[in-house]
C-alpha angles and dihedrals in degrees: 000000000000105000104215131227115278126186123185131220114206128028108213135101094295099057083058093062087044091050092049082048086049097046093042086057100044100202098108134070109214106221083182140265145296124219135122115339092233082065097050113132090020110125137225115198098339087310117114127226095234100171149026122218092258085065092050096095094069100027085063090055087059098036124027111177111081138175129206116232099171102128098216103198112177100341117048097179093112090043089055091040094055088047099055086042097049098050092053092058077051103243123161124236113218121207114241118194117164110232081230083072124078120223122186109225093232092062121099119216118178132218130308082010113146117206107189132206134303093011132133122227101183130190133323095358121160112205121187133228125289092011129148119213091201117215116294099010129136136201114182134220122312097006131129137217118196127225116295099014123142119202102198137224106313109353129145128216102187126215118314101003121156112217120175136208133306096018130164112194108171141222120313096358120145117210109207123245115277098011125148118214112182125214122300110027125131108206110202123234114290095012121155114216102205092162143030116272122220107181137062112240135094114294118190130186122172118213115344107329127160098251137336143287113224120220 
């Protein structure tokens, strides 16, 4: 099999998980990596940062297929930025599952998505652009999941939730079954998501509260 060309967008600790995911496929071949121009020639991973994003212009003429590893914790505005970007200068956005992951094959996952290891995609699951479906997470049959969301390490969306775009839930939260959460909200580690959420803002509950407090 031809490995193709992959270049990556980002050089911080996230973009070393997404290049363990990469090399444990096998089905891409890393050209190197863009980030800020003080750190060009600097390695990850035995990778080296070859651009800046002022050189993106004529490195996508060379090499079209990009990934985003911009981790995005908490604020994904460079990640969508990067995207749109990205896309006008007519890049393409691979999908990058690990083959640790399980996917059902009924599930839908959309372009320049990563879906890490150890994680459980289940039926009927609609998952957005430019996501990260970050190790050990699971999201259950018939929910979705919007455009630029990150569901973090070990986090559950239970079955037929609606989650919307640019959403941050964090680390070991568990989303209820049936709950809606709309565009723009960040949900703190270990928090327990008992009701839908309508508004963009932080939302934050220890333990296993009902609901959540919003900062």
């Amino acid at each position: 099999m031809v490995k193709k060309d992959l270049i990556l967008i980002g050089g911080g600790g996230h973009c070393k998980s997404c290049i363990d995911v990469i090399e444990s496929g096998g089905n891409f071949k890393i050209i190197g990596i863009v980030d800020r121009e003080e750190k060009l020639h600097q390695k990850v991973l035995g990778y080296e940062i070859i651009a800046s994003d002022k050189d993106l212009p004529d490195l996508i003429r060379k090499h079209k297929n990009v990934l985003i590893t911009i981790g995005g914790i908490k604020d994904p505005s460079i990640r969508v930025k990067q995207f749109d970007y990205l896309k006008q200068l007519g890049a393409n956005f691979p999908l990058v599952i690990s083959p640790q992951a399980y996917v059902a094959k009924s599930a839908r996952i959309e372009e320049g998505t990563i879906v890490m290891h150890r994680t459980l995609v289940n039926t009927d699951v609609k998952i957005g652009r430019n996501c990260i479906v970050n190790t050990f997470g699971l999201v259950e049959h018939d929910s979705t999941m919007g455009d630029h969301s990150h569901l973090s390490t070990g986090a559950v969306v239970n079955g037929t939730c609606s989650i919307g775009q640019r959403v941050f839930i964090g680390s070991n939260s568990v989303v209820a079954e049936g709950v809606s959460i709309s565009n723009d909200v960040i949900i703190g580690a270990g928090s327990f998501v008992a009701k839908s959420i309508n508004q963009a803002g932080i939302y934050i509950a220890p333990g296993r509260l009902v609901g959540l407090c919003k900062t």
